[in-house]
N, CA, C and O of each residue as an XYZ file, in Angstrom:
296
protein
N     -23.228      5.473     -1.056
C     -22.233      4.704     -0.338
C     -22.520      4.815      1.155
O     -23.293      5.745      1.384
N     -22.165      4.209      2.138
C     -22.704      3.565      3.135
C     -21.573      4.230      3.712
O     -20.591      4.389      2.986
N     -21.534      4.764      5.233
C     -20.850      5.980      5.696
C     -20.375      4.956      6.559
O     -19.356      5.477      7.012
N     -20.467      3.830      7.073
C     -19.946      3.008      7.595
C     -18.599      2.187      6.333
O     -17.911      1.294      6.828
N     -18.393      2.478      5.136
C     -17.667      2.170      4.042
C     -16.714      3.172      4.020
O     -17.047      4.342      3.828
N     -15.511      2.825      4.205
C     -14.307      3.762      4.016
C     -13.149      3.179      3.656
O     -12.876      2.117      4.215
N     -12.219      3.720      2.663
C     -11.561      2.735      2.140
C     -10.147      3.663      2.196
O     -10.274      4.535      1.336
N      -8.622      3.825      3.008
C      -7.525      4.192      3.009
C      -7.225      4.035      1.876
O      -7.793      3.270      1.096
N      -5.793      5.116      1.509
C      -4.873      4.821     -0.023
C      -3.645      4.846      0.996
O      -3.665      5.414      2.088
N      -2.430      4.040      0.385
C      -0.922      4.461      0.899
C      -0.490      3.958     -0.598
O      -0.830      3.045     -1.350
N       0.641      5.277     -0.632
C       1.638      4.685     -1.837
C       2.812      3.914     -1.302
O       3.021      3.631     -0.122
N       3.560      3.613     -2.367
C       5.039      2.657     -1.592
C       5.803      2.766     -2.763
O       5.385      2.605     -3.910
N       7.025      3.069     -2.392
C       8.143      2.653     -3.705
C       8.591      1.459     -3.112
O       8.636      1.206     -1.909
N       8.909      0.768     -4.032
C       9.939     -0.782     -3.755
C      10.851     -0.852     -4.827
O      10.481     -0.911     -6.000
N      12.520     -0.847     -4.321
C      13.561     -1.118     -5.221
C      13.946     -2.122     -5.385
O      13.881     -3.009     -4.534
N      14.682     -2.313     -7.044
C      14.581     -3.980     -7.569
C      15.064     -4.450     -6.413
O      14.399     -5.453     -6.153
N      15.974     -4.241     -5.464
C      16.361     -5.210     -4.212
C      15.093     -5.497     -3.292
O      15.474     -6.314     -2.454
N      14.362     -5.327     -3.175
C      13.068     -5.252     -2.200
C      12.850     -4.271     -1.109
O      11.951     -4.374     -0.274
N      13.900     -3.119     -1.173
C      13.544     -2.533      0.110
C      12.521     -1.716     -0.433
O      12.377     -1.389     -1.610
N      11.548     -1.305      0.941
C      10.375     -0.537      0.371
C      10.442      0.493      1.505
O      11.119      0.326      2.520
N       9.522      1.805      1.197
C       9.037      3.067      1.873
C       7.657      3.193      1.497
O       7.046      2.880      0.475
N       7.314      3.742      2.602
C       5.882      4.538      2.511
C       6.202      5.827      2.613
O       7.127      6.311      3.265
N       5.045      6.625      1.641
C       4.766      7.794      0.881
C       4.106      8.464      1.795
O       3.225      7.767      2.299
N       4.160      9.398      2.167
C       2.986     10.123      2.814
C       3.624     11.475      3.165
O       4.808     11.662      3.445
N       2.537     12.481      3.096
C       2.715     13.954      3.333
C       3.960     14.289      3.014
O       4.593     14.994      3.799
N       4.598     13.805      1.689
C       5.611     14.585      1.334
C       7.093     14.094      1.867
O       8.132     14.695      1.592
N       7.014     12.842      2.715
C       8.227     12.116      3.400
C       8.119     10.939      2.839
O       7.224     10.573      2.078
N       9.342     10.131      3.340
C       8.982      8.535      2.756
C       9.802      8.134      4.504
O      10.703      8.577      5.216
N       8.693      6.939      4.516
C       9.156      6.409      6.232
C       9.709      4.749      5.472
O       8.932      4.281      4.640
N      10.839      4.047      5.743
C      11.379      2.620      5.579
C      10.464      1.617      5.790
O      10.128      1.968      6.921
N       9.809      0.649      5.575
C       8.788     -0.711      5.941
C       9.937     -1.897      5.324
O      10.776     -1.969      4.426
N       9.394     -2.736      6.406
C      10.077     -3.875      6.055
C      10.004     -4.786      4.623
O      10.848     -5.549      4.154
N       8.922     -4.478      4.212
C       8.904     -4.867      2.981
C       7.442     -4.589      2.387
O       6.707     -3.811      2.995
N       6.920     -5.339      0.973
C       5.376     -5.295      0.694
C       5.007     -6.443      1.540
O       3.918     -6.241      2.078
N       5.452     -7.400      1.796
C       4.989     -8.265      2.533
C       4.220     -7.849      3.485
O       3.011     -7.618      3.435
N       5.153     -7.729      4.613
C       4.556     -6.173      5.283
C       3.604     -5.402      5.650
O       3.003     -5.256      6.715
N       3.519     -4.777      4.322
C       2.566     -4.195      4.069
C       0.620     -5.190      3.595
O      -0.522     -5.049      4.033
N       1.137     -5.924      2.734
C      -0.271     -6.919      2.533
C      -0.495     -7.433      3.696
O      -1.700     -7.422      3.951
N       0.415     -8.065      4.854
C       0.091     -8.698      5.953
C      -1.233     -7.538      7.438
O      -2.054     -7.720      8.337
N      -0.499     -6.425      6.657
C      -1.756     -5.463      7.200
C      -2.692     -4.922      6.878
O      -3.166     -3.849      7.248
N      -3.131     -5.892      5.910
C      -4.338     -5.063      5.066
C      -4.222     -4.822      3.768
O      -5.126     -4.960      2.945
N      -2.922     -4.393      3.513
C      -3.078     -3.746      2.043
C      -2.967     -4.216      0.893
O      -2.054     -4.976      0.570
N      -4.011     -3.770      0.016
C      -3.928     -4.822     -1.115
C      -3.412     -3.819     -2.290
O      -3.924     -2.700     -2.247
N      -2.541     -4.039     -3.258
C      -2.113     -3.371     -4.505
C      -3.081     -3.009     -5.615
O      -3.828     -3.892     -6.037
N      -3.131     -1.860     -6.094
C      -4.079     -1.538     -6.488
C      -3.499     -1.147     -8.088
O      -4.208     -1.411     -9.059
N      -2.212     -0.527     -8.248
C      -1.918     -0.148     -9.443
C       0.040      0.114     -8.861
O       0.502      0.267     -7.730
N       0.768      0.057    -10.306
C       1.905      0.031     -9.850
C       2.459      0.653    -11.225
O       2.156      0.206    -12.331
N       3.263      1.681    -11.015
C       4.134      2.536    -12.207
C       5.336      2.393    -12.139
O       5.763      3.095    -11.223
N       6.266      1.739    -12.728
C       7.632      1.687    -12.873
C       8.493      3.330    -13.198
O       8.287      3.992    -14.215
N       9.307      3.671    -12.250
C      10.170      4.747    -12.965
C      12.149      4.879    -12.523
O      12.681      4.170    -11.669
N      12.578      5.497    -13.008
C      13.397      5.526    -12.705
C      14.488      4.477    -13.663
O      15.391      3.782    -13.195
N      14.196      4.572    -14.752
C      14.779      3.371    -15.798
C      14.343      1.634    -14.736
O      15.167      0.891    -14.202
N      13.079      1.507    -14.755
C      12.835      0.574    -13.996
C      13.416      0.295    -12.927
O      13.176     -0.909    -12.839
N      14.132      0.615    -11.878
C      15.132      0.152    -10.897
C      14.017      0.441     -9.783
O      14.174     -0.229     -8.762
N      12.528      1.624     -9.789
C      11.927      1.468     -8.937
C      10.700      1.332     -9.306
O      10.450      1.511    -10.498
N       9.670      0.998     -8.425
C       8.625      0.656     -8.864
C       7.195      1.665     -7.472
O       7.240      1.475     -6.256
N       6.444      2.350     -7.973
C       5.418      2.978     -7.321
C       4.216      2.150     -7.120
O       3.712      1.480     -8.021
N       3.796      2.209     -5.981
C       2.694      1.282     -6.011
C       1.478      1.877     -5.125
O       1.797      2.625     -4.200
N       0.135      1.606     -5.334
C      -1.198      2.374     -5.115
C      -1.620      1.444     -4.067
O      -2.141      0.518     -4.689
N      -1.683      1.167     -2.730
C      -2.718      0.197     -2.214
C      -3.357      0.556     -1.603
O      -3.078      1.595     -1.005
N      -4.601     -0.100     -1.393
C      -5.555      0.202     -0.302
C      -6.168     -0.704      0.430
O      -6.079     -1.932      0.432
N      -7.128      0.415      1.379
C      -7.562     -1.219      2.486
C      -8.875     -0.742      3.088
O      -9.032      0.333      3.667
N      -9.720     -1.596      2.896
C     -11.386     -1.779      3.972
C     -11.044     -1.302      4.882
O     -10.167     -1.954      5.447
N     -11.566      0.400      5.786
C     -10.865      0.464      6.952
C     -12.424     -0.856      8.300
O     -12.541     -0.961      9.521
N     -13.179     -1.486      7.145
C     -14.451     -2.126      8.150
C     -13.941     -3.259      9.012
O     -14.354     -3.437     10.158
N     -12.712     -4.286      8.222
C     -12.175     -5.197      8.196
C     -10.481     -5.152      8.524
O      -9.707     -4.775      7.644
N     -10.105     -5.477      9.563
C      -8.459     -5.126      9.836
C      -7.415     -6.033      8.724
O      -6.262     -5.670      8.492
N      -7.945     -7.061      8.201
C      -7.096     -7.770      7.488
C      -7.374     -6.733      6.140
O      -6.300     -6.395      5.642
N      -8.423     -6.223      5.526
C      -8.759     -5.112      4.578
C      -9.168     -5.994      3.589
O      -8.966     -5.571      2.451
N      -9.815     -7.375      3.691
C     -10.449     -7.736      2.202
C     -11.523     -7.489      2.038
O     -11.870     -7.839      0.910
N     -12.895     -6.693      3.033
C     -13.990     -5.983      2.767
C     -14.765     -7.012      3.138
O     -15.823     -6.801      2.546
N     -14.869     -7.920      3.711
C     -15.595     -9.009      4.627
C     -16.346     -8.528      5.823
O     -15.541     -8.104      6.652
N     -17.402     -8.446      6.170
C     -18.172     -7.934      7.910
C     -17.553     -9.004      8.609
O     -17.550    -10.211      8.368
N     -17.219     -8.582      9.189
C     -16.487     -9.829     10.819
C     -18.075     -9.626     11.726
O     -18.236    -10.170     12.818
């Protein structure tokens, strides 16, 4: 793999209403939504429902080569 190739993870919960958080080091910080979140890059990668479905976990990641994150050379 090419050391110029690096690829971020962020998790996210999103509740059936749409509000969402980001996961990280053990906190969760508020985001405006997944929208949001894809509009900066991130693309969904895998998603686990828990909580008698009411929330939903989600895996995304992003090209750190490319700021939009679809893995394109600009």
């Amino acid at each position: 793999m090419s050391s110029e190739y690096q690829v971020e993870y962020l998790y996210a919960i999103i509740d059936a209403e749409g509000q969402c958080w980001r996961v990280g080091d053990g906190e969760t910080e508020s985001v405006k939504g997944l929208p949001s979140l894809l509009k900066d890059g991130w693309r969904p990668v895998r998603e686990t429902p828990f909580g008698d479905g009411a929330y939903v976990l989600i895996l995304l990641d992003r090209d750190t080569r490319d700021p939009k994150g679809f893995g394109f050379k600009t």
